[in-house]
N, C-alpha and C positions, 0 to 999 in steps of 0.2 A: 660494374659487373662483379658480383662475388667471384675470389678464388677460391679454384678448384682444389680442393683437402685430395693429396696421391697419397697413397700407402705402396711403400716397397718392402717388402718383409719375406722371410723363410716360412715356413707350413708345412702342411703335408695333406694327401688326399686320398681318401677309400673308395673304393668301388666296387662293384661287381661285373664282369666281363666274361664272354667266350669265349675261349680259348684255343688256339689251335697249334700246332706246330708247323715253322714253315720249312719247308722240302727244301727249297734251292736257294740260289744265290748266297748264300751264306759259307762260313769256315767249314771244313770238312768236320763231321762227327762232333760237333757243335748243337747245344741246347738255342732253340729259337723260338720263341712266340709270336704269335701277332692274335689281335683281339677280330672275332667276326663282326662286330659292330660297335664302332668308336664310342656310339651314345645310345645305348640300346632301350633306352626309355621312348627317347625320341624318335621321328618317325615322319620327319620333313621331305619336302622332295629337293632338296636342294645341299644334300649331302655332299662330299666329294664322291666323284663313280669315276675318276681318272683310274690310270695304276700306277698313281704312286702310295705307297705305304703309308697308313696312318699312324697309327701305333706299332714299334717293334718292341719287344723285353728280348734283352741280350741274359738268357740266365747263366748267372755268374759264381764259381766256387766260392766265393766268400762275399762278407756284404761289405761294404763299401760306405764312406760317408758322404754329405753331401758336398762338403769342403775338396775332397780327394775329386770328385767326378767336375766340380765347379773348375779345380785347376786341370785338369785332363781335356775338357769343352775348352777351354781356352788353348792350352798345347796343341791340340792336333786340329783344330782352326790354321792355328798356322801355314801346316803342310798342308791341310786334308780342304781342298778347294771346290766344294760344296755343303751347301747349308746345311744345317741338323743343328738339333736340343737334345740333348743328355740329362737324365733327374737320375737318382739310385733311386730303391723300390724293392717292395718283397712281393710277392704271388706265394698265397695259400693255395695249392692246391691237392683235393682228396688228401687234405689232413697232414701235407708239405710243404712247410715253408722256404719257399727260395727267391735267394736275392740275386737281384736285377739291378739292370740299368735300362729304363724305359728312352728309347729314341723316336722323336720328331721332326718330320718337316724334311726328310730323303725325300732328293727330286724323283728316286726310282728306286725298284727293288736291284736292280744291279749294284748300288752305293752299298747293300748292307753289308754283304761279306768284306769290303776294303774299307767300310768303317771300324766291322771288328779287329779287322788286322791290322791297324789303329792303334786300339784298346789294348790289343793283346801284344804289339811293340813296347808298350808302354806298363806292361807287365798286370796288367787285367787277364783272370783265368779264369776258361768259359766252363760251363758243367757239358758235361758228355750229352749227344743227342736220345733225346725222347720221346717215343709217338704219343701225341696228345691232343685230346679235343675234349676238354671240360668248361666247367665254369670255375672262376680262381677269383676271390679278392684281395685287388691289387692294393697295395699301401705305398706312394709317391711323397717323396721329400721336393719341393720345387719351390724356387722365390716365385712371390706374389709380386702382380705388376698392375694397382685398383688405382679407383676414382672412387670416391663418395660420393653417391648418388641421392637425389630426394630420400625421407626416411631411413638412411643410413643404409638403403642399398649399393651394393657394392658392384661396377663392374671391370670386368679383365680387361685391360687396355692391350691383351696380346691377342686378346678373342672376342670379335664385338655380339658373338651369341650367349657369353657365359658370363654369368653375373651370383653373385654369392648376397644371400642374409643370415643374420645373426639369430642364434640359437636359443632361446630360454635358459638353456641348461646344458650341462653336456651328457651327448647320450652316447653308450655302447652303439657300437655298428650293426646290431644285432639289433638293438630298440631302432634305430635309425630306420631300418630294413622293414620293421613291423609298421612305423611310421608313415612313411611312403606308400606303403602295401594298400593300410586303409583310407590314407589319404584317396589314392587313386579310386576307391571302391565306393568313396563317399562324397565324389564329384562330378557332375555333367563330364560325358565323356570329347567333348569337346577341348574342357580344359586340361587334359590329361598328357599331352602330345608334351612331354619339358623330359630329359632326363637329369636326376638327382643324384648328386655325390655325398659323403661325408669330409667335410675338412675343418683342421682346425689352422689360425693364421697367428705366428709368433709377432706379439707384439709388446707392447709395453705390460698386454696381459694378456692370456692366450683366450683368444676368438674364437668359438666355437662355431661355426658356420654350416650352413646349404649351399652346396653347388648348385647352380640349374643351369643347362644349356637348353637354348630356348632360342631358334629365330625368329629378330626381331619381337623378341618379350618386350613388353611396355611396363612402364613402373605398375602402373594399375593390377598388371596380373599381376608382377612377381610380389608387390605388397598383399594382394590377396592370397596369393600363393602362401606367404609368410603367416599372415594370420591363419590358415588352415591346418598350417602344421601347429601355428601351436595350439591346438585345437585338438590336435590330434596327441601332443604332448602328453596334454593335463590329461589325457583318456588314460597316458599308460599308468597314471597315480593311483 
Protein backbone atom coordinates (compact mmCIF):
# COMPACT_ATOMS: atom_id res chain seq x y z
CA UNK A 1 0.00 0.00 0.00
CA UNK A 2 1.51 3.34 -0.85
CA UNK A 3 2.27 5.93 2.07
CA UNK A 4 0.37 8.45 2.81
CA UNK A 5 2.64 12.11 1.92
CA UNK A 6 1.14 14.55 5.48
CA UNK A 7 2.08 18.08 5.33
CA UNK A 8 2.21 19.87 8.75
CA UNK A 9 3.04 23.55 8.07
CA UNK A 10 2.15 27.36 9.13
CA UNK A 11 -0.20 29.48 6.39
CA UNK A 12 -2.59 31.78 6.30
CA UNK A 13 -6.17 32.20 4.99
CA UNK A 14 -8.58 35.01 3.36
CA UNK A 15 -11.95 35.27 3.16
CA UNK A 16 -14.89 37.01 2.97
CA UNK A 17 -17.58 36.99 5.87
CA UNK A 18 -20.53 38.68 7.63
CA UNK A 19 -20.16 40.23 10.10
CA UNK A 20 -21.96 40.96 13.21
CA UNK A 21 -21.17 42.09 16.71
CA UNK A 22 -22.03 39.73 19.45
CA UNK A 23 -24.40 41.40 22.52
CA UNK A 24 -23.66 38.94 25.32
CA UNK A 25 -21.86 36.59 27.03
CA UNK A 26 -18.72 38.09 26.56
CA UNK A 27 -16.26 40.86 28.77
CA UNK A 28 -18.06 43.91 29.53
CA UNK A 29 -17.46 46.80 26.88
CA UNK A 30 -15.45 44.46 24.81
CA UNK A 31 -14.99 44.28 20.71
CA UNK A 32 -16.67 40.80 19.62
CA UNK A 33 -17.47 39.30 16.33
CA UNK A 34 -18.99 36.34 15.13
CA UNK A 35 -19.43 35.60 11.14
CA UNK A 36 -23.49 35.01 9.95
CA UNK A 37 -22.25 32.26 7.97
CA UNK A 38 -19.20 30.06 8.59
CA UNK A 39 -19.12 29.21 4.68
CA UNK A 40 -21.21 31.38 2.82
CA UNK A 41 -20.60 29.95 -0.51
CA UNK A 42 -21.91 26.86 0.55
CA UNK A 43 -25.35 26.05 1.13
CA UNK A 44 -25.67 22.27 2.49
CA UNK A 45 -28.19 21.08 4.72
CA UNK A 46 -26.10 19.56 6.90
CA UNK A 47 -24.35 22.58 8.50
CA UNK A 48 -24.02 22.81 12.34
CA UNK A 49 -27.72 24.58 13.47
CA UNK A 50 -26.83 23.53 17.35
CA UNK A 51 -25.80 26.85 19.47
CA UNK A 52 -22.79 26.47 19.84
CA UNK A 53 -20.53 29.21 18.23
CA UNK A 54 -18.71 28.77 15.04
CA UNK A 55 -16.44 31.26 14.44
CA UNK A 56 -15.67 34.16 17.36
CA UNK A 57 -12.94 37.04 16.43
CA UNK A 58 -11.82 38.36 19.93
CA UNK A 59 -10.77 42.00 18.44
CA UNK A 60 -7.79 42.88 20.03
CA UNK A 61 -5.66 46.39 20.58
CA UNK A 62 -2.66 45.08 19.05
CA UNK A 63 -1.77 42.22 16.58
CA UNK A 64 -0.39 39.53 17.85
CA UNK A 65 1.91 36.70 16.30
CA UNK A 66 1.21 33.37 15.64
CA UNK A 67 4.17 32.04 17.97
CA UNK A 68 2.64 34.38 20.98
CA UNK A 69 -1.26 32.97 20.63
CA UNK A 70 0.46 29.11 19.65
CA UNK A 71 2.00 29.50 23.44
CA UNK A 72 -1.13 31.19 25.02
CA UNK A 73 -3.55 27.97 23.34
CA UNK A 74 -1.38 25.86 25.08
CA UNK A 75 -1.29 27.91 28.68
CA UNK A 76 -4.61 28.38 29.24
CA UNK A 77 -5.41 24.62 28.21
CA UNK A 78 -4.00 24.18 31.21
CA UNK A 79 -6.52 25.84 33.45
CA UNK A 80 -9.29 26.63 30.99
CA UNK A 81 -11.17 22.98 30.98
CA UNK A 82 -12.91 23.04 27.80
CA UNK A 83 -12.04 22.73 24.20
CA UNK A 84 -11.18 25.70 21.73
CA UNK A 85 -8.55 26.67 18.85
CA UNK A 86 -6.98 30.17 18.94
CA UNK A 87 -5.30 31.33 15.20
CA UNK A 88 -4.37 35.44 15.25
CA UNK A 89 -5.96 37.24 12.33
CA UNK A 90 -6.91 40.66 10.99
CA UNK A 91 -10.61 41.80 9.80
CA UNK A 92 -10.73 44.66 7.21
CA UNK A 93 -13.55 46.30 7.89
CA UNK A 94 -15.07 49.66 5.99
CA UNK A 95 -11.64 50.46 5.40
CA UNK A 96 -10.29 49.17 9.22
CA UNK A 97 -7.95 46.97 9.83
CA UNK A 98 -8.14 45.08 13.02
CA UNK A 99 -6.42 42.45 14.65
CA UNK A 100 -7.94 39.47 16.20
CA UNK A 101 -7.65 36.30 17.52
CA UNK A 102 -10.35 34.04 15.63
CA UNK A 103 -11.61 31.12 18.22
CA UNK A 104 -12.95 27.58 17.46
CA UNK A 105 -14.81 24.70 18.59
CA UNK A 106 -16.60 26.47 22.29
CA UNK A 107 -18.93 23.93 23.40
CA UNK A 108 -21.31 27.28 24.02
CA UNK A 109 -21.63 30.68 23.93
CA UNK A 110 -21.25 30.92 27.72
CA UNK A 111 -17.28 29.77 27.43
CA UNK A 112 -16.70 33.00 25.45
CA UNK A 113 -16.54 35.83 27.95
CA UNK A 114 -14.34 33.17 30.50
CA UNK A 115 -12.13 32.46 27.53
CA UNK A 116 -11.52 36.07 27.15
CA UNK A 117 -10.89 36.52 30.69
CA UNK A 118 -8.24 33.91 29.74
CA UNK A 119 -6.49 36.01 27.19
CA UNK A 120 -6.90 38.97 29.13
CA UNK A 121 -5.26 37.33 32.52
CA UNK A 122 -2.64 36.67 30.51
CA UNK A 123 -2.16 40.19 29.28
CA UNK A 124 -4.16 40.05 25.76
CA UNK A 125 -5.98 43.78 25.28
CA UNK A 126 -9.53 43.73 23.81
CA UNK A 127 -10.56 46.83 21.53
CA UNK A 128 -13.61 48.61 23.13
CA UNK A 129 -17.07 47.46 22.05
CA UNK A 130 -18.63 48.34 18.53
CA UNK A 131 -22.08 47.92 16.84
CA UNK A 132 -21.43 46.22 13.69
CA UNK A 133 -22.97 44.10 11.06
CA UNK A 134 -20.68 44.31 7.72
CA UNK A 135 -19.01 42.34 5.44
CA UNK A 136 -14.91 42.26 6.60
CA UNK A 137 -12.18 40.09 4.99
CA UNK A 138 -10.67 38.11 7.41
CA UNK A 139 -6.76 37.25 6.92
CA UNK A 140 -6.02 33.84 9.55
CA UNK A 141 -2.36 32.75 10.43
CA UNK A 142 -3.26 28.78 11.28
CA UNK A 143 -0.85 25.54 10.96
CA UNK A 144 -2.01 23.17 8.27
CA UNK A 145 -2.78 19.59 9.16
CA UNK A 146 -3.15 17.82 5.02
CA UNK A 147 -2.89 14.55 3.20
CA UNK A 148 -1.92 14.47 -0.44
CA UNK A 149 -4.57 13.40 -2.14
CA UNK A 150 -4.75 11.84 -6.00
CA UNK A 151 -3.42 14.94 -8.30
CA UNK A 152 -1.93 16.59 -5.52
CA UNK A 153 -5.16 17.50 -4.01
CA UNK A 154 -4.94 18.38 -0.77
CA UNK A 155 -7.27 17.53 2.18
CA UNK A 156 -7.59 18.84 6.05
CA UNK A 157 -7.15 16.06 8.26
CA UNK A 158 -9.06 18.60 10.89
CA UNK A 159 -12.00 18.95 8.41
CA UNK A 160 -13.12 16.01 6.35
CA UNK A 161 -15.24 18.90 4.06
CA UNK A 162 -12.21 21.02 3.35
CA UNK A 163 -9.78 20.29 0.89
CA UNK A 164 -7.34 22.70 -0.82
CA UNK A 165 -5.46 22.95 -4.65
CA UNK A 166 -2.68 24.52 -5.93
CA UNK A 167 -2.71 27.62 -7.74
CA UNK A 168 -1.01 28.47 -11.16
CA UNK A 169 0.11 31.61 -10.02
CA UNK A 170 -0.28 33.72 -7.09
CA UNK A 171 -3.26 36.02 -7.16
CA UNK A 172 -4.26 39.24 -5.37
CA UNK A 173 -7.49 38.62 -3.13
CA UNK A 174 -9.00 40.98 -5.29
CA UNK A 175 -8.20 38.74 -8.72
CA UNK A 176 -9.10 35.71 -6.38
CA UNK A 177 -12.58 37.32 -5.83
CA UNK A 178 -13.03 38.16 -9.59
CA UNK A 179 -12.03 34.47 -10.17
CA UNK A 180 -14.64 32.68 -8.25
CA UNK A 181 -17.35 35.42 -9.26
CA UNK A 182 -17.00 34.10 -12.84
CA UNK A 183 -16.26 30.84 -12.20
CA UNK A 184 -19.59 30.67 -10.54
CA UNK A 185 -21.30 32.43 -13.47
CA UNK A 186 -19.73 30.04 -16.00
CA UNK A 187 -21.04 26.81 -14.34
CA UNK A 188 -24.23 24.45 -14.22
CA UNK A 189 -25.62 25.65 -11.24
CA UNK A 190 -25.50 22.61 -9.70
CA UNK A 191 -21.84 22.68 -9.29
CA UNK A 192 -21.75 25.82 -7.56
CA UNK A 193 -22.88 24.67 -3.87
CA UNK A 194 -18.51 24.57 -2.54
CA UNK A 195 -17.31 27.78 -0.70
CA UNK A 196 -13.82 29.24 -1.66
CA UNK A 197 -11.07 30.73 0.40
CA UNK A 198 -7.77 32.32 -0.59
CA UNK A 199 -4.58 30.59 1.26
CA UNK A 200 -1.31 30.42 0.78
CA UNK A 201 0.77 27.10 2.92
CA UNK A 202 4.56 27.81 4.10
CA UNK A 203 6.47 25.30 3.04
CA UNK A 204 9.61 24.44 1.62
CA UNK A 205 8.10 27.04 -0.96
CA UNK A 206 5.31 29.01 -0.42
CA UNK A 207 1.84 27.19 -1.94
CA UNK A 208 -0.49 29.20 -3.26
CA UNK A 209 -3.81 27.52 -2.86
CA UNK A 210 -8.02 27.19 -3.03
CA UNK A 211 -9.79 26.49 -0.05
CA UNK A 212 -12.92 24.67 -0.89
CA UNK A 213 -15.43 23.38 1.70
CA UNK A 214 -17.49 21.08 0.02
CA UNK A 215 -19.50 18.11 1.61
CA UNK A 216 -18.47 14.98 0.70
CA UNK A 217 -16.37 16.65 -2.57
CA UNK A 218 -15.06 13.81 -4.56
CA UNK A 219 -11.65 14.18 -6.24
CA UNK A 220 -13.52 14.29 -9.59
CA UNK A 221 -15.22 17.61 -8.72
CA UNK A 222 -12.47 19.22 -6.87
CA UNK A 223 -10.01 18.30 -10.04
CA UNK A 224 -12.65 19.86 -12.20
CA UNK A 225 -13.17 22.47 -10.02
CA UNK A 226 -9.27 23.02 -10.37
CA UNK A 227 -9.27 23.04 -13.93
CA UNK A 228 -11.92 25.67 -14.08
CA UNK A 229 -10.19 27.99 -12.13
CA UNK A 230 -7.50 27.91 -14.08
CA UNK A 231 -9.51 28.67 -16.80
CA UNK A 232 -10.70 31.35 -15.45
CA UNK A 233 -6.90 32.40 -14.52
CA UNK A 234 -5.66 32.69 -17.98
CA UNK A 235 -9.01 34.93 -18.58
CA UNK A 236 -7.54 37.58 -16.17
CA UNK A 237 -4.16 37.79 -18.80
Amino acid sequence: MKAKTLIQSMGGVAKEENLFTLESHIMPNTFVLENEEPYPGYHGMNLPTDNKPISIFLMTKNKHSVQKIMRLNQKIKKYFNHPFDAVPGEIWINNDKIPCIRIRNLDNYDLVGDLQKCFYSEGILFQKKRTVRAEGVITLKKVFNLEVLEDDILKDLDDDSTFYFRLPKQLSYQEFVAVIKNLRNNIASEKTNFDAALAAIYTKEILDVVRIYAKGASLAFLAELRGLVEIEIKRLD
